[in-house]
N, C-alpha and C positions, 0 to 999 in steps of 0.2 A: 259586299264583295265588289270592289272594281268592275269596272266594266272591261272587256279584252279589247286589248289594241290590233286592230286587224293591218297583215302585209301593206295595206293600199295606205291606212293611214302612217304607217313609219316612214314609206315610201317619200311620201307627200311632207312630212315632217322634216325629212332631209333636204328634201328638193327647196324647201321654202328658208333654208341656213343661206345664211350670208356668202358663208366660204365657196360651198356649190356654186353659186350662182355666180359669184368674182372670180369663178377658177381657178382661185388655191386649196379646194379639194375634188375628186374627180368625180364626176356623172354618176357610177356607180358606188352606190354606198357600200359594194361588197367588201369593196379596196380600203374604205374606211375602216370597214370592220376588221380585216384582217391585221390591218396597221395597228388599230386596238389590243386585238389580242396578244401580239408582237411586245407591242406597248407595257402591256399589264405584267406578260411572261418578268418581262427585265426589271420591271420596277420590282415584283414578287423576289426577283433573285441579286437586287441590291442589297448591299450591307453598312456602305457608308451612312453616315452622317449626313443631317440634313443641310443644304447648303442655307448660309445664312434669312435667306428670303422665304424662301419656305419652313425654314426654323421660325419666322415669327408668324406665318400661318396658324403652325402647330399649337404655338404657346398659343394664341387667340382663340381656336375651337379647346383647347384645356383648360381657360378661362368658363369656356360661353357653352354652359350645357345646350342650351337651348338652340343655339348655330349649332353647335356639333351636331345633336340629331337633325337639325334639317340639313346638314353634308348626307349623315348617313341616309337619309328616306331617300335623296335625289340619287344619290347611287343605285340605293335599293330598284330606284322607279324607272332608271337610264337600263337597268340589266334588262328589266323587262322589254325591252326595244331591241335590246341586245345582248345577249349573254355571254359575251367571252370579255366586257371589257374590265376596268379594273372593280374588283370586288367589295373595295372597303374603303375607309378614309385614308390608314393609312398609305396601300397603296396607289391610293389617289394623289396623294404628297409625293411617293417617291417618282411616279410618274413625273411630275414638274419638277423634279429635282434635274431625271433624264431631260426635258424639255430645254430647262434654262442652259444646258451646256453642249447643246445641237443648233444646227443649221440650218436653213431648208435646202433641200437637196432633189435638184432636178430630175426627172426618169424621161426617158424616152417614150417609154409608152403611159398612154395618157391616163388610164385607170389606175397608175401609180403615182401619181403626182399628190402628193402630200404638201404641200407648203405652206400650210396652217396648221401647225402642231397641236397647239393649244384649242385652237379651235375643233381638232379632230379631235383630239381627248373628250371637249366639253360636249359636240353636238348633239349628240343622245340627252345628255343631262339639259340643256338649255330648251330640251321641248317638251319635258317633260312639269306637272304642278307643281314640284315641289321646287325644280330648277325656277321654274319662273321668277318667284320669291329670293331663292339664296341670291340670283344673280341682281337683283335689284338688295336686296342687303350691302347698308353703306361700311360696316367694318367689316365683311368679306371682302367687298369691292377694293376696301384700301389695303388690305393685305397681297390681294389681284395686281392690282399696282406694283406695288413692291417689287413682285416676281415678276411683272412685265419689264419694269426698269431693270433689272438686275440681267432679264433676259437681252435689253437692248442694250446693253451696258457690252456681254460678249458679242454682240454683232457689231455693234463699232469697234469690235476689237481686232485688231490681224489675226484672232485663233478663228475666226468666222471663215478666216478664207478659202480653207481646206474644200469648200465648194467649187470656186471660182476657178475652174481649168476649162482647157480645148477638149476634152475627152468624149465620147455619145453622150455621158451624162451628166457633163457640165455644164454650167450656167455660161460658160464661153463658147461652146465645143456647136458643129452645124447645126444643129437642129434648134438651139438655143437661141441661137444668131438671128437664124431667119422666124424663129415664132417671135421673140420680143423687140425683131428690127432692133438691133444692133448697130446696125450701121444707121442709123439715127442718131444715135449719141457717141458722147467724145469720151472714149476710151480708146487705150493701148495693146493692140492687140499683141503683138511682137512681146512685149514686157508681162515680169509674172505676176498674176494674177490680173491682167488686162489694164496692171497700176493702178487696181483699185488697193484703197488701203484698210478694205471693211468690207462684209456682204452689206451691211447697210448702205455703206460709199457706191458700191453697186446697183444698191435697190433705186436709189435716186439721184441717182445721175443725171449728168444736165443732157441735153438735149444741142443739138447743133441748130442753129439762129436759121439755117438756112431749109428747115423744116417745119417750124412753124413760123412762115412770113407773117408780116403782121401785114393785111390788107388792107385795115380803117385806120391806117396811122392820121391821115390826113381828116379821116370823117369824126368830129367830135361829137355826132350825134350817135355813132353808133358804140353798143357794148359788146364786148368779147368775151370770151367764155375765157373764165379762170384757171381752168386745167382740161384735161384729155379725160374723157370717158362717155355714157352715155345717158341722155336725156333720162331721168326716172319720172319727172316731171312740171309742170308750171301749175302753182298752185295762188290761186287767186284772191284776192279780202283775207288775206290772215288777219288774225284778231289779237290782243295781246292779254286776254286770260282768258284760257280754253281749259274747260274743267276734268272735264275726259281726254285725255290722249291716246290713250290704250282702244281705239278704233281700228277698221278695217281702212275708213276714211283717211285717216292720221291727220284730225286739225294740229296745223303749227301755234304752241302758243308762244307768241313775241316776248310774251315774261320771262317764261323757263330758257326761251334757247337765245337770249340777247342778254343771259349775264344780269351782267351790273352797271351796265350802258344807261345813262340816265334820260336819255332822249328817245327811249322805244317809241314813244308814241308817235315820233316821226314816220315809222314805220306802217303803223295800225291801218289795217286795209288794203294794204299795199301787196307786191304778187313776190314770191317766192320760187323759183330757181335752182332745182336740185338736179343733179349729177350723181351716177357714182363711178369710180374707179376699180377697174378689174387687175390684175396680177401681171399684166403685159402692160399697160396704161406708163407713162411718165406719170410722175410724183411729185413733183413739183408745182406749186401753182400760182398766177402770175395775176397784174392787176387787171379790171375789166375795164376802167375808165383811166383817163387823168384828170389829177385832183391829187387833192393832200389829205393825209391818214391825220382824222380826229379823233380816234379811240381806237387801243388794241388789249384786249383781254387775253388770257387761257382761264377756260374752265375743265376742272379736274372732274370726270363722270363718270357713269358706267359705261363696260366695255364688250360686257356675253350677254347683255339682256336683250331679251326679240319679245314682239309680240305672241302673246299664247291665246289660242280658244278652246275651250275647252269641250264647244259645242260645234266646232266645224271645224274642217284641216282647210284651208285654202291651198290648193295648187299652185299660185304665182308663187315666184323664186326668191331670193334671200331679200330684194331689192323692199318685200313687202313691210320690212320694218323698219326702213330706212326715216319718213317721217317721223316716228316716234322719238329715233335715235338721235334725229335733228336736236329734238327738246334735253336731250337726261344725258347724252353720252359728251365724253370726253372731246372739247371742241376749241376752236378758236375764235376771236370775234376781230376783228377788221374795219373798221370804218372807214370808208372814202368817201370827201365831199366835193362830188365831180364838179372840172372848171366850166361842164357845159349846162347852164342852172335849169334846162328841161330833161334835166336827168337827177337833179338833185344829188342826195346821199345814197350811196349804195353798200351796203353790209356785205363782206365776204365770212361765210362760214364753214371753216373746214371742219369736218367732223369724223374722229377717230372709231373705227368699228372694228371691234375681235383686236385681238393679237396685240402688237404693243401699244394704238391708240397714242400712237409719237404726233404731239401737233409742235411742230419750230417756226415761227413769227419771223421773220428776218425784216421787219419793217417797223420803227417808231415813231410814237405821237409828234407833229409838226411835220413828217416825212414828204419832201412830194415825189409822187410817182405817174409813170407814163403808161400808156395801156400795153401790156407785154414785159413790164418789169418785173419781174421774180418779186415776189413777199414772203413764199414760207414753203416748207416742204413736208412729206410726210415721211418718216421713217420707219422700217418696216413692219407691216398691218394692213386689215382692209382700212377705206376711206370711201368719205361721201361731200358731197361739198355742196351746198346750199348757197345761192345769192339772193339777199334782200332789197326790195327796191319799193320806195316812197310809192302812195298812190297814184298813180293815174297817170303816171314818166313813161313809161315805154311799153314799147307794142313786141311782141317775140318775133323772130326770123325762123324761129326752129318748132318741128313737131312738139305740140305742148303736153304729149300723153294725156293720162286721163286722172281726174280727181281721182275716183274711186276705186281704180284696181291700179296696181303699179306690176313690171314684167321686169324681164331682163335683157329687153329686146329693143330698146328706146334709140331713136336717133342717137348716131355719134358728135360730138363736138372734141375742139383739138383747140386747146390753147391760141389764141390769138385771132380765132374764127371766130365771125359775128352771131351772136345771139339775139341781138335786139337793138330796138334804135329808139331814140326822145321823138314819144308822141308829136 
């Protein structure tokens, strides 16, 4: 017989999801729960048809006995965390049918703040053994995909906008304004929907130039942080085949999360630079150096896999699987070979976390770029973003956290602000 899941450990379960921690779901899991059950009621009392993308889900677990029961055990094993949420496979599917042709949708008060759907659906089932596994399953993962594109397919679309008003509980409306500073970026206030032409077109927006100054234009020794969010950590001597990743540690191994870059070993030893981005954060992210882009990858990964233990709940917040998610999750790779040669080459890696895991490149092989030029952005999901830098180049300017425990609590950095300079 199982062992019983006590209060403290669900608790601790939730607290350590990603969503919690990035603030697109709220502090109290109760809010989650209730959203769940909400969730399950409507999927229970759909009739339609499944929407194409989750049509090929279906066909996939009618195929694969073997995937199907491990949907159904992770189900089975998320009730026991939670019991109101959805009950069975299939109203697990109709659930993501609701998903893909929803919003996210602001509230005013903060224990309602849902704006990771999908993530709210999953996060019971992602802490649980059996989740652990489905979410690392590569034909679940690609069928995940699917209904993530399909989902970001309606957020680029103008039916997304139905969010985007001045109202208490709009993404324009005061309270919005002044939590995700607004008046930072260039939007239309006067015009409808603040002339955005997508909630996506909203989620990453640009930003006004005269907000993030660039202050090291003139210093070519120093590097800039590639986007807005906060220090998770500096990690030092990465190695480039690390056997175990699935640690509390989270060694980076240079193999898995550099792709198919044939010059890793430029790398090997060298310190790592990880960030993440929370739900208020600009999304966009920009170069740290100047120099000229000699390689740009996507790699296609997973998107709901976290670390599990199954012998200890760790307390720290979602941020604690971010290392792992470095190696295996849906990312981009970036190469820049700075024109300042005690800086070397420096790796940018975006890396997509939960929800649609959108990574967009806007920079090509031969490219050159200045520090503060836009390369890529993220469309909307969480995100984390990691910079690689050759041995023994540069010294940090910012709090470097700590190898072994990661928080949610990390120094802030802001696009175009110095992180570091050539030793």
């Amino acid at each position: 017989m199982s062992k019983p899941i006590t209060a403290a450990e669900i608790e601790a379960r939730y607290r350590n999801s990603y969503g919690r921690a990035a603030g697109y779901l709220p502090g109290d899991r109760r809010a989650v729960e209730a959203w769940q059950a909400d969730l399950a009621r409507r999927a229970r009392a759909r009739t339609d048809g499944h929407v194409p993308s989750v049509q090929k889900l279906a066909e996939l677990l009618g195929k694969d006995k073997e995937l199907a029961d491990l949907v159904t055990q992770t189900v089975k094993e998320a009730l026991r965390l939670h019991d109101q949420g959805v009950r069975n496979t299939e109203e697990m599917l109709a659930a993501l049918d609701l998903v893909t042709g929803t919003a996210p949708e602001y509230r005013l008060d903060p224990k309602q703040r849902i704006f990771f759907p999908m993530s709210a659906l999953f996060v019971y089932m992602m802490a649980t053994k059996s989740g652990n596994e489905l979410f690392k399953h590569q034909q679940f993962n690609k069928a995940l995909r699917g209904i993530l594109k399909a989902w970001c397919e309606f957020l680029d679309s103008p039916r997304s906008r139905y969010v985007l008003h001045d109202g208490p509980e709009g993404w324009l409306g005061q309270a919005a304004y002044e939590q995700f500073k607004l008046y930072e970026f260039d939007y239309r206030p006067e015009a409808a929907y603040g002339g955005f032409a997508s909630y996506n077109a909203f989620f990453h927006r640009p930003i006004k130039p005269e907000f993030r100054p660039n202050g090291a234009l003139h210093d070519l020794r120093a590097v800039v942080s590639a986007n807005d969010g906060k220090v998770v950590r500096v990690y030092p001597n990465a190695q480039l085949d690390v056997p175990k990743i699935e640690v509390k540690a989270q060694p980076y191994s240079l193999d898995l999360m550099l792709g198919k870059y044939r010059k890793k070993g430029d790398f090997a030893g060298g310190d790592i630079f990880q960030s993440f981005l929370s739900g208020a954060d600009y999304h966009r992210w920009h170069a740290p150096v100047d120099g000229v882009v000699e390689y740009v990858e996507k790699v296609p990964g997973l998107q709901f896999s976290e670390l599990y233990d199954t012998d200890h709940v760790d307390p720290s917040a979602g941020t604690l699987s971010q290392g792992y998610q470095a190696n295996v999750n849906t990312r981009g790779i970036v190469v820049i070979r700075s024109e300042s040669p005690d800086i070397g080459k420096v790796c940018v890696v975006p890396v997509g976390i939960t929800e649609i895991s959108s990574v967009d490149i806007t920079v090509q092989e031969g490219d050159r770029v200045t520090r503060g030029d836009e390369i890529g952005r993220f469309s909307y999901g969480g995100s984390s973003m990691c910079l690689v830098f050759q041995p023994g180049r540069v010294e940090f300017t910012v709090p470097p956290g700590r190898k072994d425990v990661v928080g949610d609590d990390g120094a802030p950095v802001f696009v175009n602000g110095t992180i570091a300079r050539a030793k």
